[in-house]
N, C-alpha and C positions, 0 to 999 in steps of 0.2 A: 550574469549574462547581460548585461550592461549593455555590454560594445555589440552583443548578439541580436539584434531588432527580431529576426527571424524565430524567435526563442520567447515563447511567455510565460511564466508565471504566476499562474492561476491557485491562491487560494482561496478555499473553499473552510472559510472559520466565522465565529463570532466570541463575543466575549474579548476578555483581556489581551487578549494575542494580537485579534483582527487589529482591535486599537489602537496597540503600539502599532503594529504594519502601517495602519495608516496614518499614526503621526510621522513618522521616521522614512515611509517612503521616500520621500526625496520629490525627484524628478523622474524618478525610474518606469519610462513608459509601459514597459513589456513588463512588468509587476502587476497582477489583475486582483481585486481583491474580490470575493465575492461571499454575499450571506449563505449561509445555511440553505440547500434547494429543500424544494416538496419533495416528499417520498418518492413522489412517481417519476421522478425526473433523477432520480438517482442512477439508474442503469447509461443512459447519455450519459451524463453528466461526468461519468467512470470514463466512458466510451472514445469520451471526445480530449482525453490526455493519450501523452505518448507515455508518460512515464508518470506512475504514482509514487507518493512521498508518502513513508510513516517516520514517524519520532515518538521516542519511549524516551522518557528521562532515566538519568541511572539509577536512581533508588528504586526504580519500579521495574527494571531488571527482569529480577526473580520472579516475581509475582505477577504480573499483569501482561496479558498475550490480548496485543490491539487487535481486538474485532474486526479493524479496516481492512487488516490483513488478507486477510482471509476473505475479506469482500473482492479485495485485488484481483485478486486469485482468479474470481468468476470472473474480472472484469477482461481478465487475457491480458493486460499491461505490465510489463518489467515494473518491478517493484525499487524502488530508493531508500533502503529505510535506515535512519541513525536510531539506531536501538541496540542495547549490550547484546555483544554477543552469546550472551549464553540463553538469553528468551527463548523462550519456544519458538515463535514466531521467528526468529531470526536463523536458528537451523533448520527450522521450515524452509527457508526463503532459501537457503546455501544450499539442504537438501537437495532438492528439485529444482536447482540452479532457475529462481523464478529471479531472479533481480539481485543486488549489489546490497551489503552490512557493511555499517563501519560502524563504529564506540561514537555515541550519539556526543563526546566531548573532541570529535578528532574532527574540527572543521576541513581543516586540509584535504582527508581524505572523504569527508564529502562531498568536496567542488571536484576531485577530482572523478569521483563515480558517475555526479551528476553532468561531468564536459564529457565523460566518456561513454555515458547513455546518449546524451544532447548528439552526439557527432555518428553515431553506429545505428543505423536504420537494422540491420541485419542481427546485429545484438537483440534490439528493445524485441525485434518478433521472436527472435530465437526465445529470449529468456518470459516472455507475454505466452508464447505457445507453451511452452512450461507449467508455467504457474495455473492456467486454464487446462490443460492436462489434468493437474493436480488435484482442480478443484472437481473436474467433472469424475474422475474417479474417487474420490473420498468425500464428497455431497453429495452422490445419488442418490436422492428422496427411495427411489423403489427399492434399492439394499438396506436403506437405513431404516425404512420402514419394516421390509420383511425379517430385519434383527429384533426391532421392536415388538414385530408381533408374535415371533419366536417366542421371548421373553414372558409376553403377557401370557400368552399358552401354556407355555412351561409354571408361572405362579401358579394361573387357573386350576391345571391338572393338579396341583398340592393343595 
C-alpha cells in the first residue's frame, strides 16, 4: 500500500519481528510500527483498525488456534488472516464468513484479500458484523456460565 497514503499499516509487535520491520522499513510512510499496548487500551486499540491481520506459520497449522482470533471476533472487524487452511481458526473465519484465509505461503493471494478489504467499505462491515455476531453468541459469559454450573451441580449431586 505504498502508492495508498490513505492506507496505514499499523503493527502492533515486539521482539524479532518488530525489528526486522524496522530495520527494512524503508521509506514507507503509512507503515506504523508500534510496542505492545497496556491491557486496557486493548479494546481501542482493536477498535481503531478496519481490518485485523492474523499469521500462523504452517507447521503450526494443526495444532495452534491464534487466541487473536478470537479477540477479532469481539472486536467486530473483518479478519485477514494467512494461516493453513485447515486451523480451526481459519474454518472458524470461512464459517461465519467473518474475514478472508489464504495459505500463510501464498503472498499473492494475500495482497490480493488485503486491496480487496482495503477498497470494500461495505465488505469489512458485512464480514466485522459477522465475526462479532459470532463472538456474542458463542462467548456469552451468562450460557457459559450456566453450563458450568450445570456441570458443578451435576458432580456435586454424585
Amino acid at each position: 500500500f505504498a502508492s495508498r497514503p490513505e492506507v496505514r499499516v499499523v503493527v502492533v509487535s515486539e521482539g524479532l519481528g518488530a525489528e526486522w520491520l524496522a530495520r527494512e522499513r524503508g521509506d514507507l510512510a503509512n507503515l506504523v510500527l508500534l510496542a505492545f499496548q497496556p491491557f486496557e487500551q486493548v479494546a481501542e486499540t482493536l477498535a481503531s483498525a478496519d481490518v485485523l491481520v492474523a499469521i500462523l506459520e504452517p507447521d503450526a497449522g494443526a495444532f495452534s488456534v491464534p487466541s487473536k482470533v478470537l479477540t477479532y471476533f469481539c472486536a467486530g472487524r473483518p479478519i485477514l488472516a494467512a494461516i493453513p487452511p485447515e486451523n480451526l481458526a481459519a474454518r472458524v473465519i470461512l464459517r461465519q464468513d467473518a474475514g478472508r484465509v489464504v495459505a500463510p505461503t501464498d503472498e499473492r493471494a494475500f495482497l490480493a484479500a488485503a486491496s480487496a478489504l482495503a477498497s470494500d467499505p461495505g465488505l469489512r462491515a458485512h464480514l466485522g458484523k459477522n465475526g462479532l455476531d459470532y463472538a456474542r453468541k458463542t462467548f456469552d459469559i451468562g450460557a457459559i456460565g450456566a453450563r458450568f454450573e450445570a456441570i458443578l451441580e451435576s458432580a456435586a449431586r454424585r
